[in-house]
C-alpha positions as CSV (number, residue, x, y, z in Angstrom):
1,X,3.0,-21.2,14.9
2,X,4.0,-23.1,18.4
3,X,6.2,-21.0,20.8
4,X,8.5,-22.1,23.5
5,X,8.8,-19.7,26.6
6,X,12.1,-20.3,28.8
7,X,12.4,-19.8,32.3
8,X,14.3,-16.5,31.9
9,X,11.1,-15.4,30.0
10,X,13.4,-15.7,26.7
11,X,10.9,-17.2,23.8
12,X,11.5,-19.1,20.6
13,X,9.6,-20.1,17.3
14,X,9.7,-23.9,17.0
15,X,7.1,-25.0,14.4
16,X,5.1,-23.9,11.8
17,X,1.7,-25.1,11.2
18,X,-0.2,-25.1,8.1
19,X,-2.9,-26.3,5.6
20,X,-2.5,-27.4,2.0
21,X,-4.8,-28.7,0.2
22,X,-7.0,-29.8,3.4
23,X,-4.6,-31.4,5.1
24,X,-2.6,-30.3,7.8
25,X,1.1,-30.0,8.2
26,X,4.2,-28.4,9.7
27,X,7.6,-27.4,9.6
28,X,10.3,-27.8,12.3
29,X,12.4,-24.7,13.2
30,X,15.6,-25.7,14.1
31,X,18.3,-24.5,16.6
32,X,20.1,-22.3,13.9
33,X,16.7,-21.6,12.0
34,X,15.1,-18.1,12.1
35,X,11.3,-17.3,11.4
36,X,10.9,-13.9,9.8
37,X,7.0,-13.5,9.5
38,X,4.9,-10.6,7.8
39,X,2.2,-9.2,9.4
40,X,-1.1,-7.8,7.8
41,X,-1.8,-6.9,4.2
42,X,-2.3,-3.7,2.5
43,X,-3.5,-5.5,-0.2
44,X,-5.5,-8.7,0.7
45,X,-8.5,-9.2,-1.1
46,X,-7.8,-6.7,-3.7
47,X,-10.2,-7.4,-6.8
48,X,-9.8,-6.1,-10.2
49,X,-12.2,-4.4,-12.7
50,X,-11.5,-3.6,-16.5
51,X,-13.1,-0.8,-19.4
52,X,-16.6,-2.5,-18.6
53,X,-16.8,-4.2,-15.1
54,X,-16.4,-3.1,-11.8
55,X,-14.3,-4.3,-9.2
56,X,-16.1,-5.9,-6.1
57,X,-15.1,-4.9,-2.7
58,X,-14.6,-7.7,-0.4
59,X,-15.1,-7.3,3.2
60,X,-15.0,-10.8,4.2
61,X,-11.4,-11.7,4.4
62,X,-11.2,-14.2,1.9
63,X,-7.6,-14.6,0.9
64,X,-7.3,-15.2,4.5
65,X,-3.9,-12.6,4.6
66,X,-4.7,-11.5,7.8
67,X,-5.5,-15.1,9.5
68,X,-1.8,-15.6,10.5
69,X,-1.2,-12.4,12.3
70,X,-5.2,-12.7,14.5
71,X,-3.9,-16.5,14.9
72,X,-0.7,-14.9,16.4
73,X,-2.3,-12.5,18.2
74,X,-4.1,-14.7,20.5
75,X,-0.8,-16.3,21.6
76,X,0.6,-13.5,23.3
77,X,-0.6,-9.9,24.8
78,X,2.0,-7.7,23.0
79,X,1.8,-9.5,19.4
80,X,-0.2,-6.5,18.5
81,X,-4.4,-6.3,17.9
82,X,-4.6,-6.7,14.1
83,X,-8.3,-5.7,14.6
84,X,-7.6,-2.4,15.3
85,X,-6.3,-2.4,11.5
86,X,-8.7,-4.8,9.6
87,X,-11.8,-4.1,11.1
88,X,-12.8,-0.7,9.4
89,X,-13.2,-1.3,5.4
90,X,-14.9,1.8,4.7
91,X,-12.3,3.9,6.3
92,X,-9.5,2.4,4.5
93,X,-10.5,1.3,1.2
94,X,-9.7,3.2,-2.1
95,X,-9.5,2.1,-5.5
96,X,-6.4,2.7,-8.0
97,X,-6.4,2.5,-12.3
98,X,-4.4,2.3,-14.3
99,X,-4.0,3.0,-18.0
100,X,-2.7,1.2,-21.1
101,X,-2.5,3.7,-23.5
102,X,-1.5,2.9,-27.5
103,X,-1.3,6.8,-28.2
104,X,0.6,9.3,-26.9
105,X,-1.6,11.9,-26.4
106,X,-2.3,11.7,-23.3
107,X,1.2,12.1,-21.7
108,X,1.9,14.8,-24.3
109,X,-1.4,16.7,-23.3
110,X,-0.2,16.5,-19.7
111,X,3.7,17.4,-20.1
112,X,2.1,21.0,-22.0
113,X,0.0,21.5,-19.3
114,X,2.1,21.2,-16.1
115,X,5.5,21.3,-18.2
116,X,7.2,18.0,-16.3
117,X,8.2,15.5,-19.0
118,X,7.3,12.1,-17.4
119,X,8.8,10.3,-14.9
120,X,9.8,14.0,-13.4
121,X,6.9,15.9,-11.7
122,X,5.2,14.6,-8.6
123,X,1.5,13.3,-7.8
124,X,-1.1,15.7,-9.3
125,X,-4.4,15.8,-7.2
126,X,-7.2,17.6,-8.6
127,X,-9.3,18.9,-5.2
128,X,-12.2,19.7,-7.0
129,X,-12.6,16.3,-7.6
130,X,-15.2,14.7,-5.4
131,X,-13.0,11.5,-5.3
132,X,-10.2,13.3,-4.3
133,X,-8.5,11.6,-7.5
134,X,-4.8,12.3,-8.3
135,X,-2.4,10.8,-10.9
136,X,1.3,9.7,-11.4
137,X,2.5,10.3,-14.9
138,X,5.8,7.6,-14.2
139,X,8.9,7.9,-16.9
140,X,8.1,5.6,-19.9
141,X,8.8,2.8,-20.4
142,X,7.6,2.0,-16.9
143,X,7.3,-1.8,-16.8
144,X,10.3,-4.6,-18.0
145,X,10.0,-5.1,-22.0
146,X,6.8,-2.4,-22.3
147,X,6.6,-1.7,-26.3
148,X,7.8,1.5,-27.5
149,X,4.6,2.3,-28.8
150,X,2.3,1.6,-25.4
151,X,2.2,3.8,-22.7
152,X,1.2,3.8,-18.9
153,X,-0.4,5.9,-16.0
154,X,-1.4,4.9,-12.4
155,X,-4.3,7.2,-10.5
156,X,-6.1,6.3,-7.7
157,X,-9.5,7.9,-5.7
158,X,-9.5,8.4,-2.1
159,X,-13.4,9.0,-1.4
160,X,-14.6,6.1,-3.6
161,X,-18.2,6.4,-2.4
162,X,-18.8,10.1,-3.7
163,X,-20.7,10.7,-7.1
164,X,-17.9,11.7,-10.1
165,X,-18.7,15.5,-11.4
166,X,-18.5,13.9,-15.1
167,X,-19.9,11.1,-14.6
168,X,-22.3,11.3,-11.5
169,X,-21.2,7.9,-10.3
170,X,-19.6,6.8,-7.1
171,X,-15.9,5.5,-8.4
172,X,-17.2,2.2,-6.7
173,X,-19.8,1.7,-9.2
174,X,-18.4,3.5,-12.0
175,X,-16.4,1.5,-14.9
176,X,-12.6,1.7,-16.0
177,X,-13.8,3.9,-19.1
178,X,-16.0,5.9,-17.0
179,X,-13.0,6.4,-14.8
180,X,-11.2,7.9,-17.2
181,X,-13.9,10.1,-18.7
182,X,-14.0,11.4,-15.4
183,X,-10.0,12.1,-15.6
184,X,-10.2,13.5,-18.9
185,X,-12.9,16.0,-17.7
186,X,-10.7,17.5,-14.5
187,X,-8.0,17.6,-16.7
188,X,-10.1,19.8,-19.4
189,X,-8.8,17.4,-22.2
190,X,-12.8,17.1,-24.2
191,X,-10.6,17.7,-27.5
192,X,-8.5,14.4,-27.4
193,X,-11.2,12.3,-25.4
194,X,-12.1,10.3,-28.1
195,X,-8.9,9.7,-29.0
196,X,-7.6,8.8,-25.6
197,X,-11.3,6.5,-24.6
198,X,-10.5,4.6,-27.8
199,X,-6.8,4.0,-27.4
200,X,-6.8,2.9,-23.7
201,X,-7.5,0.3,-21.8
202,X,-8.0,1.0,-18.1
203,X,-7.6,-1.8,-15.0
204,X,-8.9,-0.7,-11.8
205,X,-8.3,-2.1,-8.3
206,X,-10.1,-2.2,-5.2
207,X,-8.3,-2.5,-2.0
208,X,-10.0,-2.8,1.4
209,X,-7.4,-2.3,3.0
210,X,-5.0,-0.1,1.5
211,X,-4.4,2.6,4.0
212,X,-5.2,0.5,7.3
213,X,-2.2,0.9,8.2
214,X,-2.9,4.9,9.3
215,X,-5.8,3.4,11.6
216,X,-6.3,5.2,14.6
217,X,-4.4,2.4,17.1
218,X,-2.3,2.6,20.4
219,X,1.2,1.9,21.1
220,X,-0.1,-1.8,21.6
221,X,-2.1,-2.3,18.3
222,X,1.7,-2.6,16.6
223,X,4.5,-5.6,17.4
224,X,7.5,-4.6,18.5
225,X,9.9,-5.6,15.4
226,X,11.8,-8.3,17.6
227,X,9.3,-9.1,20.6
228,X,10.9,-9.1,24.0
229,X,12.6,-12.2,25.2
230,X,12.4,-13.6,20.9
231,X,15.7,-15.6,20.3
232,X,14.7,-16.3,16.7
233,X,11.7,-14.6,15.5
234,X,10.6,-11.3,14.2
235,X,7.6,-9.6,12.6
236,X,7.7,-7.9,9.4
237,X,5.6,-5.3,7.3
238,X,4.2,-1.9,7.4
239,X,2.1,-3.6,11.4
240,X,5.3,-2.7,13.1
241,X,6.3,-0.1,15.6
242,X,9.4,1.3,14.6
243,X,9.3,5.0,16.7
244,X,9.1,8.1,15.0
245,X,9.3,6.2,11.4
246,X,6.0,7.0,8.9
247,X,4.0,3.5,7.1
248,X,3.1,3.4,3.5
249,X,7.1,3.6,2.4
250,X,9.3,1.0,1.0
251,X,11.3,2.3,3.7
252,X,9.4,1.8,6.8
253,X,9.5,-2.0,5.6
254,X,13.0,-1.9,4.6
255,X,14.2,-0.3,8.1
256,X,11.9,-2.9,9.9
257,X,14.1,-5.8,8.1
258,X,17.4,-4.3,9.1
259,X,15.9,-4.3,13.0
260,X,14.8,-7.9,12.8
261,X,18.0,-9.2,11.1
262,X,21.0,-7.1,12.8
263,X,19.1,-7.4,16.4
264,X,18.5,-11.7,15.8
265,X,21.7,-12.2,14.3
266,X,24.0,-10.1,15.6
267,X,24.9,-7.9,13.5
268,X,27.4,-4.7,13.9
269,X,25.6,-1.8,12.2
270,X,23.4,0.7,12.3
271,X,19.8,0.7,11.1
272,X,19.3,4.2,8.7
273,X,18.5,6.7,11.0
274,X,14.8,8.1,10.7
275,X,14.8,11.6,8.5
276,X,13.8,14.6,10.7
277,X,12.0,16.4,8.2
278,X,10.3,18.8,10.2
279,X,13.3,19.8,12.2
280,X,15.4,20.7,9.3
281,X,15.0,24.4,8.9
282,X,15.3,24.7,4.7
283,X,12.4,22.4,4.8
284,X,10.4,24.2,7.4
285,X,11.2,27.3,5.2
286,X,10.0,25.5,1.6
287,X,6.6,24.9,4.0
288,X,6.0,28.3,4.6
289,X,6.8,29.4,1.4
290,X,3.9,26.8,-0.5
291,X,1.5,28.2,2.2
292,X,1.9,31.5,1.7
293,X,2.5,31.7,-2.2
């Protein structure tokens, strides 16, 4: 992008450079235009694996999501240091599954054991597990025009270079079925195994970036939402600083919007004012009640 700076330090997005196909190009931003522009990617070169493969973890930057915000970066001081973010794979990749399942079992097996029909209890984490793996059993039908008769569960490992306790394989290296052997044994299922391996077809993802966001960073790794002096730009994404707000939520991304578009264009409300848990007392209480039960 090209940036004008005017003499009362106030600065503006003018054009947007880019490449298709080979060639280079851009696009004019006009006097009543406003440039909007994401920064960073939780989930750049993600790579999939199925019931047999394994996904490949890419370390490369290949999809090239990150160029735009290092291109940025070297325009100005306080457009943030995306390297503080994407230049650590190991400490913020994980890999997530999830299952296709054509029997019930499964989901049945699991609303018995921790008695929340789906879509109703919260992550389950099994700490034994060396991968740290948990599970989200979501409320069925999950997707837009899933069949009655197909059913669906999301899990992800945090510590995907540890060997499995079934399987003896890092989750890296280990398959979508041996994925789910290894979730079928913390969960104690062995009786329905069979039934469940043959039934269900598991996708796994790896993401190289998926919790870079939590990177340890100062206050001047992150862009200021609407940069001082911007007349018509703002950065979006979960690479902000918004104060005292938490990353990895839908709202942290919604809340930055709301600061780029009521601050640029004017707008007379108020951006949704960051929850306090900690300072509410009932939740302080619930706290000290789960530690001590």
């Amino acid at each position: 992008m090209e940036f004008a700076v005017g003499e009362a330090g106030e600065r503006r997005a003018e054009r947007i450079l880019f490449e298709r196909d080979g060639t280079a190009g851009s696009y004019g931003i006009g006097p009543r235009d406003y440039a909007f522009i994401t920064i960073g990617s939780m989930t750049a070169d993600a790579r999939y694996g199925g019931d047999d493969t394994v996904p490949e973890l890419v370390r490369d930057k290949r999809d090239g999501a990150w160029n735009l915000w290092e291109t940025l970066a070297r325009k100005a001081p306080d457009f943030g240091r995306p390297g503080a973010f994407n230049g650590n794979v190991d400490e913020a990749k994980w890999e997530s599954f999830t299952l296709t399942m054509r029997s019930p079992a499964l989901l049945k097996r699991i609303e018995e054991f921790s008695g929340n029909a789906p879509g109703t209890g919260a992550l389950m984490t099994f700490k034994d597990s060396r991968w740290l793996m948990s599970v989200v059993v979501p409320h069925q039908p999950h997707f837009a025009g899933q069949p009655e008769d197909v059913f669906t569960l999301w899990g992800y490992g945090l510590f995907v270079d540890e060997p499995g306790e079934l399987t003896g394989k890092k989750m890296s290296e280990a398959t979508g079925q041996e994925i789910l052997v290894e979730l079928l044994g913390h969960l104690g299922f062995d009786d329905i195994a069979d039934e469940v391996c043959a039934t269900t077809a598991v996708t796994t993802v790896m993401m190289p970036y998926i919790t870079s966001q939590f990177e340890r960073r100062d206050i001047h790794d992150r862009p200021l939402v609407v940069p001082s002096g911007s007349t018509n730009f703002a950065f979006l994404g979960q690479f902000t600083e918004i104060p005292e707000d938490v990353v990895f939520t839908v709202e942290y991304s919604v809340r930055g919007a709301m600061h780029a578009v009521y601050e640029l264009l004017g707008v007379d409300k108020e951006v949704p004012a960051v929850y306090h848990a900690l300072s509410d007392p009932l939740t302080a209480l619930r706290a000290l009640k789960a530690v001590f039960a």
